[in-house]
C-alpha angles and dihedrals in degrees: 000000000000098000083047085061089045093058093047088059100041108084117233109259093220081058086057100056096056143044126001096329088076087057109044093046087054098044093047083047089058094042096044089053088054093059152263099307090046095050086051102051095037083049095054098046094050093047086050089041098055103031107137080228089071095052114093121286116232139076102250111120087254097062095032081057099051095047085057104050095040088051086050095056084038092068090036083064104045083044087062099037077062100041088044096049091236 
């Protein structure tokens, strides 16, 4: 059970090389390196950006689309906040 958590919370590496993923882990490694304040602002502003709350609202396949992209970076982002140690 506990190595099956651990691969919940372990991000796919193919997701990393792609998208957004690629991105935002490289952008949350730099800011971590600058320190506590930047990691923190950059953090904040990923986890607003990419709210599935801020995705557009309807039920057309556009917007469906773009909830569930943006829930799926979401979680990219809280699953490196963790690895990281943010």
């Amino acid at each position: 059970q506990q190595q099956q958590q651990q691969q919940q919370r372990t991000p796919p590496a193919a997701a990393a090389e792609s998208g957004p993923e690629r991105e935002i882990t490289q952008s949350l490694l730099a800011a971590k390196a600058a320190g506590g304040e930047a990691a923190r602002v950059l953090l904040k502003q990923l986890l607003l950006k990419w709210h599935p709350d801020k995705a557009p609202q309807g039920q057309d396949a556009p917007s469906v689309a773009a909830r569930d992209e943006a829930t799926r970076v979401l979680r990219w982002v809280l699953l490196e906040r963790e690895r990281l140690g943010l």
